[in-house]
C-alpha positions in Angstrom: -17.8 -14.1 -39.1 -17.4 -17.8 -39.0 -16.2 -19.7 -35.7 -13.0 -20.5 -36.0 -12.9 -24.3 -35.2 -9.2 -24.7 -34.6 -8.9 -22.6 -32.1 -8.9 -24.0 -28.4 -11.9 -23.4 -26.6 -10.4 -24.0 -23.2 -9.2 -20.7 -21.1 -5.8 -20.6 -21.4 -4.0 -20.4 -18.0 -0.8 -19.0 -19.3 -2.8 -16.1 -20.6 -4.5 -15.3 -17.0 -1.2 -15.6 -15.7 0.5 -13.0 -17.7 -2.2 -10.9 -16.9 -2.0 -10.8 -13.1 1.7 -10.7 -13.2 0.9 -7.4 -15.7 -1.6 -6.2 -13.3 0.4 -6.6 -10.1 3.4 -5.0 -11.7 1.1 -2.2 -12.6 -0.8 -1.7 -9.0 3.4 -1.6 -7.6 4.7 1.1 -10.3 1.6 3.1 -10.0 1.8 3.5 -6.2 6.1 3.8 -6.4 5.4 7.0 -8.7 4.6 8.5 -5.6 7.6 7.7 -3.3 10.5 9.8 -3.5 14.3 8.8 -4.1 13.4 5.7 -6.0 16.2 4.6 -8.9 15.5 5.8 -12.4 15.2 2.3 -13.6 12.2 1.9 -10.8 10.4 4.7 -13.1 9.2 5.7 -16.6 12.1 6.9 -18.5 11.3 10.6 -19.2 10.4 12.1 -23.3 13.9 12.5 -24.4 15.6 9.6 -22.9 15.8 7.4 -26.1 15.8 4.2 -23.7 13.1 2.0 -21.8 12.6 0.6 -17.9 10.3 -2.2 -17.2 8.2 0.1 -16.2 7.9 1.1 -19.7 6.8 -2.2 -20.6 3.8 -2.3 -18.1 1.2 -0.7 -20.2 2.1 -2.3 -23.7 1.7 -5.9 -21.9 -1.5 -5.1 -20.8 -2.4 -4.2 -24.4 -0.6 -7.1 -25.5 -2.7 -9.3 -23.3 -5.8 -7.9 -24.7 -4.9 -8.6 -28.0 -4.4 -12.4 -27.1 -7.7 -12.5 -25.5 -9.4 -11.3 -28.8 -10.0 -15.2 -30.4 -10.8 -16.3 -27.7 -13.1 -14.1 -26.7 -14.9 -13.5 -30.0 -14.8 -17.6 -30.6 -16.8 -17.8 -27.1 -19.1 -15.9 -28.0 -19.6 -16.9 -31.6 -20.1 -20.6 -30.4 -22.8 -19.5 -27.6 -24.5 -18.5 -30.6 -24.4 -14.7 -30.2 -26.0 -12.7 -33.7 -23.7 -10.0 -34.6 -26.0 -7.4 -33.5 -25.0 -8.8 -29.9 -21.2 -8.6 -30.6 -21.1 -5.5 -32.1 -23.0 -4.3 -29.5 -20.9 -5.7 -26.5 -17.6 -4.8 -28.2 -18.9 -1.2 -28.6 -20.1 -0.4 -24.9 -16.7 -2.7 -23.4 -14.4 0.1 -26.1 -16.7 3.5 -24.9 -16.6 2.2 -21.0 -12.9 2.3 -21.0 -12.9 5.5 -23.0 -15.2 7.2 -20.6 -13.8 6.0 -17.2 -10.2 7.0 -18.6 -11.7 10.4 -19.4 -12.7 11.2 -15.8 -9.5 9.8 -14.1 -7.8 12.4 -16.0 -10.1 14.8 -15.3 -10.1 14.0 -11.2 -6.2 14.6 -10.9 -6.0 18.2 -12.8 -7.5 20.7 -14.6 -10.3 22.0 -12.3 -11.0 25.3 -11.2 -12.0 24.2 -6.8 -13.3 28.0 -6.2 -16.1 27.9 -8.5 -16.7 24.1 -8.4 -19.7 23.0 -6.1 -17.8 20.0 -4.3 -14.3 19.6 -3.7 -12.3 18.4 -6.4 -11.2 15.9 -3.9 -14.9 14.4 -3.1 -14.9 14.4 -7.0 -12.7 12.4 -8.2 -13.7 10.0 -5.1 -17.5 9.6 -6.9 -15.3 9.8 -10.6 -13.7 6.6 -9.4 -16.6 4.8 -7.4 -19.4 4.6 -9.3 -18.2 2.4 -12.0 -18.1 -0.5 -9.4 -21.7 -0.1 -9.6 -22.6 0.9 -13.3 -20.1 -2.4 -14.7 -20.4 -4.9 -11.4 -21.5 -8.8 -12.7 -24.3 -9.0 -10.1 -25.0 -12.7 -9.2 -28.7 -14.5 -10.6 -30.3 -14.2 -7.8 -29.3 -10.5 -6.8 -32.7 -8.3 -6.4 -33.4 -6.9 -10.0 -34.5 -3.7 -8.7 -31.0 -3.0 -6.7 -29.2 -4.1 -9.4 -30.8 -1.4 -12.0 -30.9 1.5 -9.0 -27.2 0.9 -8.2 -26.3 0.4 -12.3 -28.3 3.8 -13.1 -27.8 6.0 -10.4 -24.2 5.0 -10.5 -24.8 6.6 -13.9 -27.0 9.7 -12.9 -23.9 10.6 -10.2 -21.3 10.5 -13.7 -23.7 12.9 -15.3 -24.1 15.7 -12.4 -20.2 15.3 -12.0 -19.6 16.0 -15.8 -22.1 19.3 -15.1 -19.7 20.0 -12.0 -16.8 19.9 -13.4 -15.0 23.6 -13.9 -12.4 24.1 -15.9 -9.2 26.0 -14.8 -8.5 27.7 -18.2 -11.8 28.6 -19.5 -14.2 28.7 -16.5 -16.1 26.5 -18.9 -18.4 23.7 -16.6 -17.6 20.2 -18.1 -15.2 17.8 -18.8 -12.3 18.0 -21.9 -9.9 14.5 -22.8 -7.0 16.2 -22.1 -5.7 13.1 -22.7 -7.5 9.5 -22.6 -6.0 8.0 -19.3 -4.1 4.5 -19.4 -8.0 3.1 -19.9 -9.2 5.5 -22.9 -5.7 4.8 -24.7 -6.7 0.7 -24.2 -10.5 1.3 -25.3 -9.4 3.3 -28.3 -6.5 0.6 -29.1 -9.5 -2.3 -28.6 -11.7 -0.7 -30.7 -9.9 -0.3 -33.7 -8.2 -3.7 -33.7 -11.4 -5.2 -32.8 -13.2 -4.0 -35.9 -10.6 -4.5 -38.3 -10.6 -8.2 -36.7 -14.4 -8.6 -37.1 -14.1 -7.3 -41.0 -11.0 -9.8 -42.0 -12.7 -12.5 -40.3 -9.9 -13.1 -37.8 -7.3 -13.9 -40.7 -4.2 -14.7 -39.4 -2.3 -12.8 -42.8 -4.6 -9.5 -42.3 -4.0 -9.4 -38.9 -0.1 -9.2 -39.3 -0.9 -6.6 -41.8 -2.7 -4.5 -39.5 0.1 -4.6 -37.5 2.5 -3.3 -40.5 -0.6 -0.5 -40.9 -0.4 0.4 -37.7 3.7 0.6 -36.9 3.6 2.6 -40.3 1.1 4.9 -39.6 3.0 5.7 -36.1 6.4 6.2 -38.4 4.5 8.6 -40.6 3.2 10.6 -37.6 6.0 11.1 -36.1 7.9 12.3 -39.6 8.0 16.3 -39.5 5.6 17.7 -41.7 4.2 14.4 -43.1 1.1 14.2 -44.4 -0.6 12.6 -41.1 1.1 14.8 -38.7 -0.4 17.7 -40.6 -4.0 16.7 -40.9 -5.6 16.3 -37.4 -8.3 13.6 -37.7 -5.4 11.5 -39.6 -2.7 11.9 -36.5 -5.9 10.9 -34.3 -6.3 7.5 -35.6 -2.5 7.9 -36.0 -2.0 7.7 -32.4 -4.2 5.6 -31.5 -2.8 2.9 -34.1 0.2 2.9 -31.8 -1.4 1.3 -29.4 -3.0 -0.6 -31.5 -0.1 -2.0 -32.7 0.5 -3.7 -29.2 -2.8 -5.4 -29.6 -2.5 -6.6 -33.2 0.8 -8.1 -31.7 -1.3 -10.2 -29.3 -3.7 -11.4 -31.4 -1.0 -12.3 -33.8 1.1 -14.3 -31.5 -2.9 -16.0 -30.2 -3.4 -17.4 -33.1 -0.1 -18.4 -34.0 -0.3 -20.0 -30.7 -3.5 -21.5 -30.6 -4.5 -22.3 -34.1 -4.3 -26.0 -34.8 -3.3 -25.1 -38.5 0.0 -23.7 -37.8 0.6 -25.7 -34.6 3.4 -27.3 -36.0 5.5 -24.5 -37.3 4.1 -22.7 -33.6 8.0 -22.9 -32.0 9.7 -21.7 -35.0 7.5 -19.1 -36.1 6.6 -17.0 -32.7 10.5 -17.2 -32.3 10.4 -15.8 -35.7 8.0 -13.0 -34.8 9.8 -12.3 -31.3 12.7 -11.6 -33.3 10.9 -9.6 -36.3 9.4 -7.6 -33.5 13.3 -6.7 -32.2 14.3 -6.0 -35.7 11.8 -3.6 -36.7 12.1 -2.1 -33.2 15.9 -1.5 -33.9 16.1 -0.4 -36.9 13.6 2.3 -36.1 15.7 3.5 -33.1 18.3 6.0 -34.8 15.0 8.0 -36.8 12.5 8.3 -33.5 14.6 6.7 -30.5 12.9 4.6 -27.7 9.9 6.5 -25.9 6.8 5.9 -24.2 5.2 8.8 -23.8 6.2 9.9 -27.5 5.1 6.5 -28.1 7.9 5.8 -30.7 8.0 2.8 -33.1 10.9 1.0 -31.0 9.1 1.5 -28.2 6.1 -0.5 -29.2 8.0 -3.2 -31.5 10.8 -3.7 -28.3 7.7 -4.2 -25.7 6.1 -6.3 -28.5 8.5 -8.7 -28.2 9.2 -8.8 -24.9 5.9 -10.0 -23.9 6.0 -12.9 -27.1 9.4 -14.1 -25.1 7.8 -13.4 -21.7 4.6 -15.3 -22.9 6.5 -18.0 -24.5 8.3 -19.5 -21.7 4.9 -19.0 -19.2 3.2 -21.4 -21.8 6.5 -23.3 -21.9 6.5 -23.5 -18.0 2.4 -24.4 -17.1 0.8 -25.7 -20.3 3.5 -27.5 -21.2 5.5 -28.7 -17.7 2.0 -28.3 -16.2 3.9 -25.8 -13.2 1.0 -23.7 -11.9 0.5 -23.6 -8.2 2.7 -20.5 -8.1 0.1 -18.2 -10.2 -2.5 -19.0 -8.0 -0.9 -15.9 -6.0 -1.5 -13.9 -9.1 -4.8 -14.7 -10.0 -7.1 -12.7 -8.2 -5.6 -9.7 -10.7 -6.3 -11.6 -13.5 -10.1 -12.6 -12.6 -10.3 -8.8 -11.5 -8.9 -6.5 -13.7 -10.6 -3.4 -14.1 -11.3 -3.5 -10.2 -8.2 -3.7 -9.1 -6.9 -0.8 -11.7 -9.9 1.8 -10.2 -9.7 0.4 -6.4 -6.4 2.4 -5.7 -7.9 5.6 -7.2 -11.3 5.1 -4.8 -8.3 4.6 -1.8 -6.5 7.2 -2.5 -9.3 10.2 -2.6 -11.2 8.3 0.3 -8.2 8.7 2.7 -7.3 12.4 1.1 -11.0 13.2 1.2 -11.1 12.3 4.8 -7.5 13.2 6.1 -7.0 9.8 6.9 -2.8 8.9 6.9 -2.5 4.8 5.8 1.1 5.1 6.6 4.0 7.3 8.0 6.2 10.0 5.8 9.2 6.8 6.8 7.6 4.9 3.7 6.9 7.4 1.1 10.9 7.9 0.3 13.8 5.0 -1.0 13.9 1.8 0.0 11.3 2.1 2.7 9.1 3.2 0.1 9.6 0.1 -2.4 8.8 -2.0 0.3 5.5 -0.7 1.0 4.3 -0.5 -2.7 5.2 -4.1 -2.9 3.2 -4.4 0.5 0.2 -2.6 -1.3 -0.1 -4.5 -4.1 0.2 -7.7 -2.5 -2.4 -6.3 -0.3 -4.4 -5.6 -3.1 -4.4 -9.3 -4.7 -5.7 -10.3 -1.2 -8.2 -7.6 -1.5 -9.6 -8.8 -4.9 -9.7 -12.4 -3.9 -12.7 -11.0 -1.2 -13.9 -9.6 -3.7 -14.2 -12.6 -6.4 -15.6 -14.7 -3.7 -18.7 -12.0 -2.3 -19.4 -11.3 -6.4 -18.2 -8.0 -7.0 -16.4 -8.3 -10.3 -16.5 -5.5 -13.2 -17.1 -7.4 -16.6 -17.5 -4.4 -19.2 
């Protein structure tokens, strides 16, 4: 793959800003899903709903971002002079990390059988969520090699014994099963197979958009009765993971339309163009498989698709253009931070139910009360990640 010279090498602050807004969002929604009496339009809309929230639009930004990161990303590391052993190899552990950490959230929060397990499911999914701070942390130069290897492989020697601790409820079987992937599995798959694609076309703008057309067709087909893909199981598999995938095809799309020199001059018309394709397709899908994330429906991905190009679009209007920044610097810490701040909750949660320990009063765990304190959380949680940037403890899978 060559390095693709008329792509920006600079980090793109419009990018990091979209991505702590995402993850902020995120850290809020997640912690409302457990207050009571909150608005509809505060929640995911349910299966059969045929419409969207925001909330809906959380995880397909995230994979949006992603996608947008891709160039960049692969430029960097093409222009440090990485072979493509080294890429292949990074791209391949950063995919199976995300897969594997998704796979034992999912497993912490059901599915266990607590009488025949040997811990408490509760002191479980406490370790489950720990010890990738450990395994994935950037340790600083001068941290003491031998520290950094005990905590990185006996952070992965606890993940085995809880995989040979697990029980499962249905079969009395001991191990884990993806019941489903978790919000992190679903990104690793979508990563993986847009990656790879991208590695093979070389980071063609053309092939890229049609993956994208692969991937919202395959999802169409899927989710025909009786097709073809639905019907054969390793088919619906990539199948469903292409939807996803579609979300980060659209961000690396709307990157390079962005941020390659060689369209730079058609850049307004043509991501206004695409922002508007994205609605198009999304609508004219609507009437055959309605609007749904957890079907994961055409509309729903094409809709989100193109409300993070318009959402995108006026943050690189607002800082890269005006040059008005100071107010991310509130959201940053998220965006340095990511995958800590995602997990950190999950460690918080099963610490204090672990231990008994009440954060807060029943008063704030129902309506407005409620709201309040998840906002309060995840505020709380960007200041809680900016301690964390500055004493070095950063996952970088």
């Amino acid at each position: 793959m060559r390095i693709k010279e008329n792509l920006y090498n600079q980090r793109i602050i419009s990018i990091d800003a979209l991505r702590g807004i995402t993850i902020f969002i995120m850290i809020f929604v997640n912690e409302l899903a457990s207050i009571k009496q909150v608005p509809q339009w505060l929640r995911h809309m349910p299966a059969d709903a045929d419409a969207m929230t925001f909330v809906d639009v959380v995880f397909p930004a995230f994979l949006f971002i992603v996608g947008m990161s891709v160039p960049f990303a692969f430029n960097a590391r093409l222009l440090k002079g990485d072979s493509t052993k080294t890429i292949w190899t990074h791209t391949l552990k950063r995919a199976f990390a995300l897969i594997i950490i998704g796979v034992f959230m999912v497993n912490a929060e059901y599915g266990y059988d607590a009488t025949k397990m040997i811990i408490t499911p509760v002191f479980w999914g406490l370790l489950a969520y720990l010890m990738p701070i450990p395994i994935w942390n950037k340790y600083a130069k001068d941290f003491p090699v031998w520290l950094k290897y005990t905590l990185q492989y006996g952070g992965m020697l606890v993940l085995i014994a809880l995989y040979f601790l697990y029980v499962q409820e249905e079969t009395g079987k001991i191990g884990m099963t993806p019941k489903w992937w978790g919000i992190l599995g679903l990104i690793g798959w979508a990563y993986l197979f847009t990656v790879v694609y991208y590695w093979i076309v070389s980071g063609r703008l053309w092939a890229m958009i049609a993956f994208l057309v692969i991937c919202v067709a395959a999802n169409t087909i899927n989710l025909t009765e009786g097709s073809f893909i639905q019907q054969t199981s390793w088919l619906s598999f990539i199948a469903g993971h292409l939807t996803h995938a579609a979300l980060v095809a659209a961000g690396v799309v709307i990157s390079l339309l962005f941020f390659d020199r060689k369209v730079a001059a058609k850049i307004n018309w043509a991501v206004i163009g695409f922002a508007v394709l994205f609605f198009v397709t999304g609508y004219l899908l609507r009437p055959y498989f309605g609007i749904s994330k957890i079907k994961g429906t055409p509309s729903w991905t094409m809709f989100s698709a193109s409300i993070c190009t318009v959402i995108f679009y006026f943050l690189y209007w607002l800082m890269e253009i005006k040059k008005i920044t100071k107010w991310s610097n509130f959201f940053m810490p998220a965006a340095a931070n990511p995958l800590l701040i995602y997990i950190l909750p999950g460690v918080i949660y099963y610490f204090c139910k672990a231990f008994q320990i009440h954060i807060i009063p029943g008063y704030f765990r129902v309506g407005v009360p409620g709201i309040i304190w998840s906002l309060i959380f995840s505020t709380i949680m960007l200041f809680v990640m900016k301690l964390c940037n500055k004493y070095k403890i950063q996952l970088h899978l």
